[in-house]
PATIFI-943452 format. One line per 10 residues: number of its first residue (from 1); their letters; for each residue x, y, z of C-alpha. Coordinates in steps of 0.5 Angstrom, whole numbers. Each point is the difference from the previous one (the first is absolute). Layout:
N
NUM) a) X:Y:Z | ...
END
This chain:
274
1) xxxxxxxxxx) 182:258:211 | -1:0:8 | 5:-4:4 | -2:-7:2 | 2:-3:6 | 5:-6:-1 | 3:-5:4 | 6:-4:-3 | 3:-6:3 | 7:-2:-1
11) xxxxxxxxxx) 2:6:-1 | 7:1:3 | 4:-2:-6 | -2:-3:-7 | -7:1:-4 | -3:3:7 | 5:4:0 | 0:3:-7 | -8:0:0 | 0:4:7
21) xxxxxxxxxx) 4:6:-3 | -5:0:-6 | -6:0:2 | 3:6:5 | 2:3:-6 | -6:0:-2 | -3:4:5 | -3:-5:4 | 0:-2:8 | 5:-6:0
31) xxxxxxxxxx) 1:-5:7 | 5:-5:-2 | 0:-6:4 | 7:-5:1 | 4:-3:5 | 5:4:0 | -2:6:2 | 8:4:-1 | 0:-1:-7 | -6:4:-2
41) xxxxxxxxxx) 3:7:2 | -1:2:-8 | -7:-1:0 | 0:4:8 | 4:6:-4 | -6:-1:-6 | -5:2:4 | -2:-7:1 | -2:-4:7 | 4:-6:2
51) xxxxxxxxxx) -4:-5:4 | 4:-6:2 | -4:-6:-1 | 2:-9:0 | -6:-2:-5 | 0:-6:3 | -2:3:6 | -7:1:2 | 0:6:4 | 5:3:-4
61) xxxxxxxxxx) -4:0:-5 | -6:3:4 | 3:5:3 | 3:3:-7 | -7:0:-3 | -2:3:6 | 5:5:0 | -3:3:-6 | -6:0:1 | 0:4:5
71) xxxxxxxxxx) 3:4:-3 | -3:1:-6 | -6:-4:1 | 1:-4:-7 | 5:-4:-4 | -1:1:-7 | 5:-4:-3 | 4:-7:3 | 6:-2:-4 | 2:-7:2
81) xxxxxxxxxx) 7:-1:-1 | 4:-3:5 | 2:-7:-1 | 5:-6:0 | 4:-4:-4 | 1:-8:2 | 6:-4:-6 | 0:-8:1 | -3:-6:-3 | -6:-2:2
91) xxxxxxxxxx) 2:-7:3 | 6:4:4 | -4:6:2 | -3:0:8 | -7:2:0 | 1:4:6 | 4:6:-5 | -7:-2:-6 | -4:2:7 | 4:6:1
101) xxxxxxxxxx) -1:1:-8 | -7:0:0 | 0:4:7 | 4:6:-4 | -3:-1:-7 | -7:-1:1 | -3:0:7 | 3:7:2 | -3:3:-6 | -6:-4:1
111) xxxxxxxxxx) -1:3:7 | 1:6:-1 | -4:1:-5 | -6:-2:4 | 3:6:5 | -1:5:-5 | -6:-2:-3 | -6:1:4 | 2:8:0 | 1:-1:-8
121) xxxxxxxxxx) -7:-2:0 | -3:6:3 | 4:5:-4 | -2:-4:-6 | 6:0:-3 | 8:-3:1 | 5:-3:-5 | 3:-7:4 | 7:-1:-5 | 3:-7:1
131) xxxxxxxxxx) 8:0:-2 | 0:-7:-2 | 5:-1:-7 | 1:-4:-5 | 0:-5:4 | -7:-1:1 | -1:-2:-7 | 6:-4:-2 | 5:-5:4 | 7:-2:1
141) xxxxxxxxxx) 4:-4:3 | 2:0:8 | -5:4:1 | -6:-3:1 | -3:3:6 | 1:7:-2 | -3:-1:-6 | -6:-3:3 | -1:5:5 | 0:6:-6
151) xxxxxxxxxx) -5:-5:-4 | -4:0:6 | 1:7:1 | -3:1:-7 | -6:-5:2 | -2:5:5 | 0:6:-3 | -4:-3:-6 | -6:-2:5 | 2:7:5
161) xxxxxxxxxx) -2:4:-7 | -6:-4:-2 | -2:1:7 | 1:8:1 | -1:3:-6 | -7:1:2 | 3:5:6 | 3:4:-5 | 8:-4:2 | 5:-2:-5
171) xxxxxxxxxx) 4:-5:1 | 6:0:-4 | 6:-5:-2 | 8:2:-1 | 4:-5:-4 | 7:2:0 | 5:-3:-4 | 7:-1:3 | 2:7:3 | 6:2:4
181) xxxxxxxxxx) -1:-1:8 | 3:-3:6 | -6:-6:0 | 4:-5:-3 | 7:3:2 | 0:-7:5 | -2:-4:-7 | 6:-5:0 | 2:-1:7 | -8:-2:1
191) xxxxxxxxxx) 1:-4:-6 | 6:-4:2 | -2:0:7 | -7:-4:-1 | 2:-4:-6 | 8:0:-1 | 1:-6:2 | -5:-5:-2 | -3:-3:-7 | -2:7:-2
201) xxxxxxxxxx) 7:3:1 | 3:0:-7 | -8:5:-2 | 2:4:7 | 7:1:-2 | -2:3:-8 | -5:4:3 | 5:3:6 | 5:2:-5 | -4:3:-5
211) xxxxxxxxxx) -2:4:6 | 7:1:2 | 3:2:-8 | 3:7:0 | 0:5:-5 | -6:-2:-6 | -4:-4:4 | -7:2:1 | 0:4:5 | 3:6:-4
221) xxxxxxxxxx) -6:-1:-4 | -5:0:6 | -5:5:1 | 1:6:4 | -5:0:6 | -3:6:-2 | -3:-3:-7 | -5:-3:5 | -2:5:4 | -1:4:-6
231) xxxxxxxxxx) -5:-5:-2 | -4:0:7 | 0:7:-1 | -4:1:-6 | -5:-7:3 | -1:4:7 | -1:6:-5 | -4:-2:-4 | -9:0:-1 | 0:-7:-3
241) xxxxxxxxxx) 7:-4:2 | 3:-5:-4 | -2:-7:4 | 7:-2:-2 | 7:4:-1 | 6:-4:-3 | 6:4:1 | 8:0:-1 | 6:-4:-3 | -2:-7:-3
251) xxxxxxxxxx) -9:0:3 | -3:0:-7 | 6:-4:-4 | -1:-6:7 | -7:1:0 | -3:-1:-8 | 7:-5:0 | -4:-4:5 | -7:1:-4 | 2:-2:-7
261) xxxxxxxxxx) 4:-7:3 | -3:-6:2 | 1:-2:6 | 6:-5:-1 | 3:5:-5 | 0:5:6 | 3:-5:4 | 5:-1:-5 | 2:7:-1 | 1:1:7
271) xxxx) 3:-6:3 | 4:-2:-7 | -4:-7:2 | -3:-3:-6
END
């Protein structure tokens, strides 16, 4: 296979991290994009082109896709990773941190998706993957926000398939399960912080400690990052990618959980709240 031109965003840690180092692999041109520029020496090493990037910065996002274009004259392949995570009751959350959720989860894919567009379209071909999660299809408690904003993720990679397919551009959704990243290494103190001390204490505390648990908890059964990527891989590479890859530790258990429930039953299952 040819080597596609790629551009990964969050890739200074994480799933971005892990997909960057398999597309390079792979044999592909690889520009990882991230705030923290320092933390992607692997990917430099690899063979890779580090680009330091906010992704709610506008001019930031124009001048990495330009970057590539320049020096390549096309972009075969975006991969949507970078985003963020907010924990609180919806009553206690500020909607500034919801803006911001939305700003990182689904405005900046959105831009930069209208960027690389134009010259996908010209070359008749391109694969858009949209890191979203299982999120983007089931809810839990004390994370409204970032479950809406996958759930709005997903919405717009539905209508952004139907839209492209005619130019010969795959739009594609990843769903991990829980797989082990630093994303929610802020998780309890975030959770006592917004809702610790109010009507939602007692759900916000439960939910810090199973965060917290030692040894048995689910974190020593999450998923490697490098599941993920090797699914991103096989889309990126593939005539007819799936429009859906669900992937890692608990994604397919949650997912027909959540399918074969009622939603009161779900709730229940969750929450322990008949």
């Amino acid at each position: 296979m040819a080597a596609k031109i790629c551009l990964v965003t969050g890739a200074s840690s994480g799933i971005g991290h892990a997909t960057a180092l398999e597309l390079l692999r792979a044999g592909h041109i690889v520009y990882g994009a991230a705030r923290r520029l320092h933390m992607m020496g692997a990917i430099r090493e690899a063979g890779g082109h580090p680009l330091q990037m906010d992704v709610t910065k506008e001019e930031d996002l124009q001048r990495v896709v330009r970057t590539i274009l320049d020096e390549h004259q096309r972009i075969d392949v975006l991969v949507n990773n970078a985003g963020a995570v907010v924990h609180g009751a919806v009553e206690d959350t500020p909607l500034e941190l919801a803006r911001g959720e939305f700003e990182i989860n689904v405005f900046a894919p959105a831009r930069l998706t209208q960027l690389v567009l134009p010259q996908m379209r010209e070359q008749r071909s391109g694969t858009i993957v949209n890191v979203s999660s299982i999120g983007g299809e089931i809810a839990l408690p004390l994370g409204a926000w970032y479950y809406a904003s996958k759930h709005a993720l997903e919405a717009f990679s539905d209508t952004l398939r139907m839209e492209t397919r005619q130019f010969g551009i795959d739009v594609v959704v990843i769903q991990p399960g829980i797989i082990k990243t630093e994303f929610e290494a802020g998780t309890a103190r975030q959770l006592r912080e917004i809702s610790g001390n109010g009507a939602y204490r007692k759900m916000a505390e439960a939910m810090a400690a199973v965060v917290e648990a030692p040894v048995g908890h689910q974190s020593d059964q999450a998923s490697d990052p490098g599941v993920v990527a090797t699914a991103i891989l096989r889309a990126v590479e593939s005539d007819q990618p799936e429009t859906r890859y669900v992937v890692g530790w608990q994604a397919e258990a949650l997912l027909n959980l959540n399918r074969s429930l009622s939603d009161r039953e779900f709730d229940a299952r969750v929450t322990g709240f008949a």
